[in-house]
C-alpha positions as CSV (number, residue, x, y, z in Angstrom):
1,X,0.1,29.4,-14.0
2,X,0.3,32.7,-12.1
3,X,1.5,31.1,-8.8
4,X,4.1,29.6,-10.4
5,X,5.0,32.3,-11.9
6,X,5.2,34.6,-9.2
7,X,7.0,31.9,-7.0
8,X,10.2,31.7,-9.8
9,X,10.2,35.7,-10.2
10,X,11.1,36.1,-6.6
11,X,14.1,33.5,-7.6
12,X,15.6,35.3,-10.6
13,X,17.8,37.7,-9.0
14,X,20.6,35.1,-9.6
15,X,19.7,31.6,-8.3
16,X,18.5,31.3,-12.6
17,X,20.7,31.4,-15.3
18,X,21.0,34.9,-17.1
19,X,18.6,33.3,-19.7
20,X,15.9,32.4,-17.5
21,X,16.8,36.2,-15.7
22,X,15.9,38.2,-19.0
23,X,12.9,36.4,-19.4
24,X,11.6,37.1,-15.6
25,X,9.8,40.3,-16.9
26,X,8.1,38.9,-20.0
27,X,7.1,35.6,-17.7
28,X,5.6,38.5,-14.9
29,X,3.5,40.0,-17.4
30,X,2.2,37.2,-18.9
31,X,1.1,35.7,-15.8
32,X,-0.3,39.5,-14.7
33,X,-2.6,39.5,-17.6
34,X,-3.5,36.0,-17.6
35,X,-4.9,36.5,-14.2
36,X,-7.3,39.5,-15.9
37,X,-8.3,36.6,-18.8
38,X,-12.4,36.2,-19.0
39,X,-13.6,32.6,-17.5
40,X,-16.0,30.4,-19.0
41,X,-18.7,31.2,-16.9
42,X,-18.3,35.2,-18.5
43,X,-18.8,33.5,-21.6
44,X,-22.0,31.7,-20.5
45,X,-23.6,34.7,-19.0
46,X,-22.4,36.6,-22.4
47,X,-24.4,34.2,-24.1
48,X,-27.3,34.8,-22.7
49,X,-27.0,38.6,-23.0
50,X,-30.1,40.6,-24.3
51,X,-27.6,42.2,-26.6
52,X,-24.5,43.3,-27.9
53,X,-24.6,46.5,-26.1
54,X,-24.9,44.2,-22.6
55,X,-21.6,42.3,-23.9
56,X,-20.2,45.6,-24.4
57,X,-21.2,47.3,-21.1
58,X,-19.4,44.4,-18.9
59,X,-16.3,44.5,-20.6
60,X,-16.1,48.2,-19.5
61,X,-13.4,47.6,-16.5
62,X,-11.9,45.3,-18.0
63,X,-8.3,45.0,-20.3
64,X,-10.8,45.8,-23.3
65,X,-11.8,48.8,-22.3
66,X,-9.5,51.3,-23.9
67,X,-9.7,49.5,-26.8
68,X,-14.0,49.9,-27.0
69,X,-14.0,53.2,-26.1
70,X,-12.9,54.1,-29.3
71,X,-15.3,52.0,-31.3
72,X,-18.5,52.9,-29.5
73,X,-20.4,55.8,-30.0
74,X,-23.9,56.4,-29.9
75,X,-24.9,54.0,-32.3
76,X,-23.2,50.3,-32.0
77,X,-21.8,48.8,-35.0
78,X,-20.3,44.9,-34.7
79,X,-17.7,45.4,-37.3
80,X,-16.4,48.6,-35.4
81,X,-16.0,46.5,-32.1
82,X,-15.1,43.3,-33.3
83,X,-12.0,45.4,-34.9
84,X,-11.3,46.9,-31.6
85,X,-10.8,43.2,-30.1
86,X,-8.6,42.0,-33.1
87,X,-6.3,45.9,-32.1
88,X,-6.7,44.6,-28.4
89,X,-5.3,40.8,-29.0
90,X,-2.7,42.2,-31.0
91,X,-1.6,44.7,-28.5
92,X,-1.8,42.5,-25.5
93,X,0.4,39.8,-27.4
94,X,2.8,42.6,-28.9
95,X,3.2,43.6,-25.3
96,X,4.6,40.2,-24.0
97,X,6.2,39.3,-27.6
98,X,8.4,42.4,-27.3
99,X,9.9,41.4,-23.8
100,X,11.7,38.5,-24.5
101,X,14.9,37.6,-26.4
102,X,15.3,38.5,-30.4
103,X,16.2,35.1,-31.4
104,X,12.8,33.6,-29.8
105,X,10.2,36.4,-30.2
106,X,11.4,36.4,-34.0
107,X,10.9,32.9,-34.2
108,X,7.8,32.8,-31.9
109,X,6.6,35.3,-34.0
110,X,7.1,33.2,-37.6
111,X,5.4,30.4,-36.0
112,X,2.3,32.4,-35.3
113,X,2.4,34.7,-38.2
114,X,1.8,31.3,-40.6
115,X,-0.9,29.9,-38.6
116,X,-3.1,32.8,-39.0
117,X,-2.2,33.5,-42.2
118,X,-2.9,30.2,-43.2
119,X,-6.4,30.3,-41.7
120,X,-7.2,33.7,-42.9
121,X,-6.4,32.7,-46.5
122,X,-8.2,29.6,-46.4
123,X,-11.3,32.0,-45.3
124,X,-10.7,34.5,-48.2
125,X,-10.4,31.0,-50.5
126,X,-13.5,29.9,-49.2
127,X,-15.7,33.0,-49.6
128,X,-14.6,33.7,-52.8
129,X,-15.6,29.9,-53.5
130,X,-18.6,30.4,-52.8
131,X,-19.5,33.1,-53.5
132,X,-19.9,35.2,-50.1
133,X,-19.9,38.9,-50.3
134,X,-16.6,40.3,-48.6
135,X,-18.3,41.3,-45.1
136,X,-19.1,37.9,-44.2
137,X,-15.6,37.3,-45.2
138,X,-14.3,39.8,-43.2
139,X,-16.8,38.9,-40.3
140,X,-14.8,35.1,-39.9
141,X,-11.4,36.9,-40.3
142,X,-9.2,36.7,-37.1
143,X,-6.2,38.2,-36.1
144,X,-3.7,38.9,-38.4
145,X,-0.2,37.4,-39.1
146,X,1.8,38.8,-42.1
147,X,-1.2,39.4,-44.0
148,X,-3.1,42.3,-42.7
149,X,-6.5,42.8,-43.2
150,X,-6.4,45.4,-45.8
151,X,-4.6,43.3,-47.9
152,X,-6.8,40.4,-47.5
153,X,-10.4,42.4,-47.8
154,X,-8.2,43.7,-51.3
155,X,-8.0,40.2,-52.5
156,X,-11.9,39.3,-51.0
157,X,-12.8,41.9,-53.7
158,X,-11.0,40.2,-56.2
159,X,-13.5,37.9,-56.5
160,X,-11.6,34.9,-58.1
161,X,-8.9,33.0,-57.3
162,X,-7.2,33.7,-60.4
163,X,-6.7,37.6,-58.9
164,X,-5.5,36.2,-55.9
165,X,-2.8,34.5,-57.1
166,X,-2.2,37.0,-59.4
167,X,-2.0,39.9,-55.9
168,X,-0.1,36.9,-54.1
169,X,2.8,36.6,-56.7
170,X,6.1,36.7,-55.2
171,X,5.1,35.6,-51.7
172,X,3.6,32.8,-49.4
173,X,1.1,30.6,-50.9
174,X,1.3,31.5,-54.1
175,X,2.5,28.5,-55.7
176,X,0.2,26.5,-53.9
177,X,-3.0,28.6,-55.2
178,X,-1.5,29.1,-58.8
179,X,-1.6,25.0,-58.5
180,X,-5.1,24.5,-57.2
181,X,-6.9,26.9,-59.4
182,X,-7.1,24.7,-62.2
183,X,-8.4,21.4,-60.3
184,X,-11.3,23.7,-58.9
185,X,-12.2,24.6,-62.1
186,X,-12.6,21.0,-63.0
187,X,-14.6,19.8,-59.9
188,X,-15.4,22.7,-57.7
189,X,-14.5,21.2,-55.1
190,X,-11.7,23.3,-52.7
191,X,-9.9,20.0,-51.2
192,X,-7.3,19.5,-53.8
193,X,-6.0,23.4,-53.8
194,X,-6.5,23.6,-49.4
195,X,-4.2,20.3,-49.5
196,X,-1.3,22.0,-51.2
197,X,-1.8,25.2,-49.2
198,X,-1.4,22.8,-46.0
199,X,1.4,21.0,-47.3
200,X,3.0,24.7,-47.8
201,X,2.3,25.6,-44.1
202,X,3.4,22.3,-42.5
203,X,6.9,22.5,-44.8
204,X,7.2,26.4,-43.4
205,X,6.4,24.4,-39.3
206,X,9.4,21.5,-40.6
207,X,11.7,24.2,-41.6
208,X,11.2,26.1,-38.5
209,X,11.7,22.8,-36.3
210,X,15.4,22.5,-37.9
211,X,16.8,25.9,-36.7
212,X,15.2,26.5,-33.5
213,X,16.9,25.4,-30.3
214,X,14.2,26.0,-28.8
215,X,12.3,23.1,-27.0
216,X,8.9,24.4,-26.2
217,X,8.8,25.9,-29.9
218,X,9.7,22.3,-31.1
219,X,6.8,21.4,-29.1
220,X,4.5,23.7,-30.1
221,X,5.1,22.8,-33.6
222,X,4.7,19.1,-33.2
223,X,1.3,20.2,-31.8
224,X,0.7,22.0,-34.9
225,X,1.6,19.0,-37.3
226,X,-0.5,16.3,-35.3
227,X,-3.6,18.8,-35.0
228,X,-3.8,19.5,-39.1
229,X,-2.9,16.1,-39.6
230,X,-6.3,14.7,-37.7
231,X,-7.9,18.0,-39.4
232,X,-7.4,16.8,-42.8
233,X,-7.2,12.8,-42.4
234,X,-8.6,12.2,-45.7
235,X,-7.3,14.8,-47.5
236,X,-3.9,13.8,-46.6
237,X,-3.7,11.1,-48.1
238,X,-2.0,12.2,-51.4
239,X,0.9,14.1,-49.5
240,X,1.5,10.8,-47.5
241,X,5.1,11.1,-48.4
242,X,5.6,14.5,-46.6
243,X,3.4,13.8,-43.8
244,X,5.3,10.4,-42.4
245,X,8.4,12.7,-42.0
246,X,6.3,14.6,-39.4
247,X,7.3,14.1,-35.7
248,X,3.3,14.7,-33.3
249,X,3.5,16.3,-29.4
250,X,1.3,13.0,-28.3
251,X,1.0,11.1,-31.7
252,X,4.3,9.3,-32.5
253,X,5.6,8.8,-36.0
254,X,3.7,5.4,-35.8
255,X,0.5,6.3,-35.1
256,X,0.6,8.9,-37.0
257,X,1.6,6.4,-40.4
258,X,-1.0,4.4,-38.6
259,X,-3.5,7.0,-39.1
260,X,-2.5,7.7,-42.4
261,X,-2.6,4.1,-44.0
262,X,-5.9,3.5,-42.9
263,X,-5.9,2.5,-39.8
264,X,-9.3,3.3,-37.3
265,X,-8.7,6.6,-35.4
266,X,-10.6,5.5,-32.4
267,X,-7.9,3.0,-32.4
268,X,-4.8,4.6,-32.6
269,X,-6.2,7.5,-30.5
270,X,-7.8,5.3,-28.3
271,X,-4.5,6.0,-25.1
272,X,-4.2,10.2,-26.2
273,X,-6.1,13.0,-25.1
274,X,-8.0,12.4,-28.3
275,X,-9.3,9.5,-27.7
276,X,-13.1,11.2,-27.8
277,X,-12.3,13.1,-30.9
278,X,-14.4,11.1,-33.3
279,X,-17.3,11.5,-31.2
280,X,-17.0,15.3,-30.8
281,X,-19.8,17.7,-32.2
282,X,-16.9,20.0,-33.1
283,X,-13.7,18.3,-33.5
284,X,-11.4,21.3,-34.6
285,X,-12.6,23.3,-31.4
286,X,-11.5,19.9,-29.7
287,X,-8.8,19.6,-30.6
288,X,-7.8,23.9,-29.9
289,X,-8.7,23.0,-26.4
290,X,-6.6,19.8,-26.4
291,X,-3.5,22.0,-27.6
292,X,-4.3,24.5,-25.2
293,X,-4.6,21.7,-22.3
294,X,-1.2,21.1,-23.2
295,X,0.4,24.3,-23.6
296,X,-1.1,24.9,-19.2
297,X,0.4,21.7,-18.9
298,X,3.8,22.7,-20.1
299,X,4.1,26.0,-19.0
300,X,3.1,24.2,-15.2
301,X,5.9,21.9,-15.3
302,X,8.4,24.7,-16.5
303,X,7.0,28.8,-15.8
304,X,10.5,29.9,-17.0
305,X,10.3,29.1,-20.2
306,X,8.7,30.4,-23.7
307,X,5.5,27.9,-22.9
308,X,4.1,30.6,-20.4
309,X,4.8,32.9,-23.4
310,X,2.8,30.8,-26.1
311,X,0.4,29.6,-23.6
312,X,-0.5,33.1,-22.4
313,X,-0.9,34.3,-26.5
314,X,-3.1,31.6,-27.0
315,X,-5.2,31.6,-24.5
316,X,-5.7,35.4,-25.2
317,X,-6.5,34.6,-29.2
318,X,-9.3,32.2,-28.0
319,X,-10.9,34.7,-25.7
320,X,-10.8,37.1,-28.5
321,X,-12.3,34.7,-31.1
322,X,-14.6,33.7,-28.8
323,X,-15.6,37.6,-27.5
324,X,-16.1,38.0,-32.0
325,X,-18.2,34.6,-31.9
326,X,-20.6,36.5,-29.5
327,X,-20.6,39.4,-31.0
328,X,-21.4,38.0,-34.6
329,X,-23.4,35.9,-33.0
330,X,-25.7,38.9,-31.1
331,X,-25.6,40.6,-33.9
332,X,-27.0,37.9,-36.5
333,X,-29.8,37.0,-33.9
334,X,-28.7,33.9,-32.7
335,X,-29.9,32.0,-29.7
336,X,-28.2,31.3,-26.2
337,X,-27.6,27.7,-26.9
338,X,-26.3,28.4,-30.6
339,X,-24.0,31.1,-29.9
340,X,-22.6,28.9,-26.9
341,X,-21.6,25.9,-29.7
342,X,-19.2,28.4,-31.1
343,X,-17.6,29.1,-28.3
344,X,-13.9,27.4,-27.8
C-alpha cells in the first residue's frame, strides 16, 4: 500500500480532482505509519518472550513508545500498559481520522464508533452473565467507540443487567437489553438478548448504507453485514426477515438467503474467500483477516480513496489487540503456542 501511495501523492498537485487533492495528506500519513506497523514475525518472537517486560523493552523505538513511557515505572503493571496501547490506537487513528473531509470522517467515524461499542457491550453482557469480576472484564475490553471505558467499567459494577439497562436509558442498545433481560431470566442462556442487540447494530450499518455516497464505506459495511451474519448463523434465524434485506461484500443476497434457509455453508461458501471457514480453529479471527484481506485489496486497486483510510485503522486496531493478547497473555502465564492462537 505505501508504494502506491507515494506514487499518487506525487500526482495530486492537479492531475486529481480537488477531492482526491484534500485527501493527499491524510492518504501520506496513513501509508507513513503503515510502513512503522509490527509484522507477524514481531508477533512470533513476542510470543516467545520471557516476559512482559521483554515485550515492553522492544517496543521502545517504536510508534508506542511515548505512549509506554508513561505507564512504566519501576514496577510493571499489565493493566497500566495495556491502557497505554488502547491511548496509542486511539491517537494514531484520531491522527489520520482528523485529516480528511467532515462529511466522511463523521461518517467513518459512526461506522467504527458502533462496532466497538457493540463488541464492548456484548463483553460487559457477558461478564456480568457470568459472573466475572470487573477486571477480567476490563482485561477483554478494546478500544473504545462512543462508550468510553469509564462508563462501561460503571455498568461492569452494576452487576446485573437490569442496572444496565437501567444506566443505558435514553441511548443505544437500550431497548434491545430492556428486551432480552426477561428471556435470560427464563433460560440463562445470552442468545436471545445478543440477537436483538445485533439486529440493533446491523439496522444502525443499513441506515448508514442509505445516506452515505461513499463507495468504499458502502463496502465496508456490506463486509460488516456478511461477517456477523456467518458469526451468528444460527442465531439468526428468528430475524430472517431483517437479514434477507442485507446486501454481503462477497456473499450476494442469494447466498446469503441460501445460508439462512438452511442451506450447507461449505456449499454456498464453497467459491468465496470463506470457503475454509468451517474448518477454521477460530472462525471469527478468520473471518477479521478475510475483511482485512479485502480492505489491502481495495485500498490496492484505488490508494486515493477512504479504503487506505479504513484499511490503515484496522490494521492498527488488530496490532493493538493483538499487542493486549500478549500482554494478557504474559501476564496470565501462558505458553508460546497458546498465546500465539490468540493472535489475529
Amino acid at each position: 500500500m505505501v508504494k502506491e501511495c507515494i506514487g499518487t501523492m506525487v500526482l495530486s498537485g492537479g492531475i486529481l480532482g480537488a477531492r482526491q487533492s484534500q485527501y493527499a495528506y491524510a492518504y501520506g500519513l496513513a501509508c507513513s505509519l503503515e510502513a512503522k506497523l509490527l509484522k507477524a514475525k514481531d508477533f512470533n518472537e513476542f510470543a516467545s518472550a520471557r516476559g512482559i517486560s521483554e515485550i515492553v523493552a522492544t517496543l521502545e523505538g517504536t510508534p508506542y513508545e511515548k505512549d509506554l513511557q508513561g505507564a512504566v515505572g519501576k514496577t510493571l503493571d499489565a493493566a497500566k500498559i495495556e491502557s497505554a496501547l488502547s491511548s496509542h490506537f486511539e491517537r494514531a487513528s484520531g491522527e489520520v481520522l482528523s485529516c480528511i473531509p467532515k462529511r466522511d470522517r463523521l461518517e467513518l467515524k459512526e461506522l467504527l464508533n458502533s462496532e466497538r461499542d457493540l463488541r464492548n457491550l456484548k463483553t460487559v453482557v457477558r461478564g456480568i452473565a457470568f459472573d466475572a469480576e470487573t477486571g477480567e472484564v476490563l482485561e477483554l475490553l478494546e478500544s473504545f467507540g462512543n462508550f468510553k471505558k469509564e462508563f462501561l467499567v460503571e455498568l461492569a459494577n452494576g452487576k446485573s443487567l437490569g442496572k444496565v439497562a437501567e444506566k443505558l436509558k435514553g441511548m443505544q442498545y437500550y431497548n434491545a437489553v430492556f428486551a432480552g433481560i426477561s428471556e435470560f431470566e427464563k433460560s440463562h442462556k445470552l442468545s436471545h438478548l445478543e440477537t436483538i442487540m445485533d439486529l440493533e447494530y446491523l439496522q444502525r450499518l443499513e441506515a448508514l448504507e442509505k445516506k452515505t455516497k461513499n463507495k468504499e464505506v458502502r463496502d465496508y459495511i456490506r463486509m460488516q453485514n456478511e461477517a456477523l451474519i456467518l458469526r451468528n448463523l444460527k442465531r439468526g434465524q428468528n430475524q430472517r426477515d431483517f437479514l434477507l434485506k442485507l446486501s454481503g461484500y462477497y456473499l450476494s443476497r442469494e447466498n446469503i438467503e441460501r445460508l439462512l434457509m438452511g442451506a450447507a455453508p461449505e456449499s454456498v461458501l464453497a467459491k468465496t474467500p470463506y470457503s475454509a471457514l468451517s474448518k477454521s480453529p477460530a472462525p471469527e479471527m478468520e473471518i477479521e483477516r478475510i475483511i482485512i484481506t479485502a480492505l489491502k485489496e481495495a485500498a490496492t486497486r484505488k490508494p486515493l480513496s477512504i479504503a487506505t483510510i479504513i484499511c490503515f485503522i484496522k490494521e492498527k486496531e488488530h496490532e493493538a489487540k493483538n499487542l493486549r493478547a500478549l500482554i494478557i497473555g504474559k501476564a496470565n502465564g501462558l505458553d508460546a503456542q497458546t498465546i500465539k492462537g490468540l493472535l489475529i
